[in-house]
N, C-alpha and C positions, 0 to 999 in steps of 0.2 A: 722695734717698738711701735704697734699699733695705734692709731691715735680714734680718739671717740669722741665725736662733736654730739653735745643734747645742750637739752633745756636745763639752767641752774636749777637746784632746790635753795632757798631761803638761806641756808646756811653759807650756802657757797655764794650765792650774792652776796651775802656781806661781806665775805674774801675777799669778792673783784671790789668791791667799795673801797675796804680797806687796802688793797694796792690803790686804788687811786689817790688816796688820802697820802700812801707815800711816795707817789707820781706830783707831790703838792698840790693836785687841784681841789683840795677842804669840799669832799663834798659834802651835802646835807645830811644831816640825822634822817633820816625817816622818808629819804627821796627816794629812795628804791620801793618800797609800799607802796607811793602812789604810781607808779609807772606799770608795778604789777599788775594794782587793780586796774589802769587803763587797759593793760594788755598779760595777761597771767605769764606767756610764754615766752615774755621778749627779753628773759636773758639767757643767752648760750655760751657757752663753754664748750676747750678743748680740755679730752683729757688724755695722759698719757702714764700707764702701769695705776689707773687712779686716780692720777694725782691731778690738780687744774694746771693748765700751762697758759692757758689764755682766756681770754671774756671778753665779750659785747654785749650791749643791749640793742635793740633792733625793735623797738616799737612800732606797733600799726594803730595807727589813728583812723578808723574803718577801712574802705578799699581804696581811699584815693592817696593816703599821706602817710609818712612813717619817716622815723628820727633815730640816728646813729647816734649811738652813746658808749661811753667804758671801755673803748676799744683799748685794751691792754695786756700784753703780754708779757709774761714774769720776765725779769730782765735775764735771771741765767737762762733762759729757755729762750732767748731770740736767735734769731737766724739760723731756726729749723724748719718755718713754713707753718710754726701754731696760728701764730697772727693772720696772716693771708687765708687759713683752713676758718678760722672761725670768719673773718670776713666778711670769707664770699659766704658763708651758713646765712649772716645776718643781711646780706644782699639780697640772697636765694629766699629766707622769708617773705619780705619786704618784695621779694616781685615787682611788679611795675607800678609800684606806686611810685608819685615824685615823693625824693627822697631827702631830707636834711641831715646835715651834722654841726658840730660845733670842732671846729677841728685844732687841734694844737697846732702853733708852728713852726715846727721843727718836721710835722707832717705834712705839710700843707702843697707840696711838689707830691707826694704820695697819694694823695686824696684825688688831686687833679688829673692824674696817671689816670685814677679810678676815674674819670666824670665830669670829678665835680669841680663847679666852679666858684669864687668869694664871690659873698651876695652883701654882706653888712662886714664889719668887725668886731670886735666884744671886746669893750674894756671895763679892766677891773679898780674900781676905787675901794679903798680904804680906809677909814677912820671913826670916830664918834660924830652922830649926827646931831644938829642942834636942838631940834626938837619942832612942830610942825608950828607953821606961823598962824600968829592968831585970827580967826575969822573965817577960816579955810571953810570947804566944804568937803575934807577929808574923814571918816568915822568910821569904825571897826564894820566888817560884813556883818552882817547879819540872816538869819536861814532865808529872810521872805526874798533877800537880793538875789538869792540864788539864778532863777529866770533873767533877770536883766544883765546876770555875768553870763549868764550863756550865751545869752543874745549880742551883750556884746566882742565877746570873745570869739564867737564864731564867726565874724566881721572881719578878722584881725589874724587867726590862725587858719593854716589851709584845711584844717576837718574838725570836726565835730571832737570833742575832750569831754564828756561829761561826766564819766564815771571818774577821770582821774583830777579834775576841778575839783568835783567832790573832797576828794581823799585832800587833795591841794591844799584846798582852803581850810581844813579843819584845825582846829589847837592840838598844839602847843604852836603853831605859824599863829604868826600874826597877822590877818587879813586886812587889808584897810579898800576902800573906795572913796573915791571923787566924783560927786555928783551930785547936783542939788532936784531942784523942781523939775530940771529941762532933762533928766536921767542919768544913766552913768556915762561920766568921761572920763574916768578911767581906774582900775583899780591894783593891786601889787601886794606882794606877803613881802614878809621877812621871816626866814626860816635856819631854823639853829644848825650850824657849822662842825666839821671838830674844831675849827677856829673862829668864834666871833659869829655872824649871821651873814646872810648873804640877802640881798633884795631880787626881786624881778618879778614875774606874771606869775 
């Protein structure tokens, strides 16, 4: 059985989505769009007789930076080398940029095999928020902020994001920013779920 590593079409991204969704990590509605428009070719897939057996995303943030994502392989289909094949494909894109992931941990001795090493941790909160407190200097983005989120985002992430900011911040996300006279200190979406919303940059 032959195997064939390429580039997802749109349809098959939302496969690998929808496996991750039953991997429970609730991804976003509409996060696969903007990661495209950052980078059109940065989901790949194994396939084998046709059919998908595995997925990553492998984003390049210009020539210096790029982020591992989706890395999932169908569960009957583990431990025949799909996973490891698509990989090293999204490695082998990615070249010698420095490279991020967000890594599960149950993978986390796997990842480290590969490289890499924990730089932060990620935790996940859950609940209804109270609502923002009053006097803040928090308020929906607006188009004219666009310049001053680039600016300051690119302060803050290792490359340049601005065609997938774009896409990022659009509605149905709910963009908010902090920042008054003295500019932006800081700004965050919240972006619809299959479960509930999720917050971050």
């Amino acid at each position: 059985m032959p195997r064939t590593i390429r580039t997802l079409t749109a349809s098959e991204v939302e496969t690998l989505v929808d496996w991750a969704a039953g991997e429970g990590w609730n991804p976003g509605i509409g996060d696969a769009a903007a990661f495209r428009t950052a980078d059109p070719d940065c989901f790949i897939g194994a396939f084998v007789d046709g059919e998908m057996v595995a997925g990553i995303s492998a984003v390049a943030y210009g020539t210096g930076f790029g982020f591992i994502g989706l890395y999932i392989c169908r569960p009957d289909r583990r431990g025949e080398g799909h996973g490891k094949a698509v990989w090293d494909a999204g490695m082998a894109r990615l070249g010698d940029r420095i490279i991020g992931l967000d890594g599960v941990a149950e993978q986390r001795a796997n990842y480290q095999r590969m490289g890499f090493v924990p730089v932060y941790e990620t935790v996940r909160y859950s609940g209804r928020p109270a609502g923002l407190p009053g006097g803040s200097d928090i308020r929906p983005v607006m188009a004219g902020d666009m310049a001053g989120i680039l600016a300051y985002d690119r302060k803050r992430f290792p490359a340049p994001r601005e065609a997938f900011l774009r896409e990022w911040l659009r509605q149905p996300r709910i963009a908010l920013l902090c920042g008054g006279s003295a500019g932006i200190a800081g700004y965050g979406v919240a972006r619809r779920c299959r479960g509930g919303f999720k917050g971050g940059p």
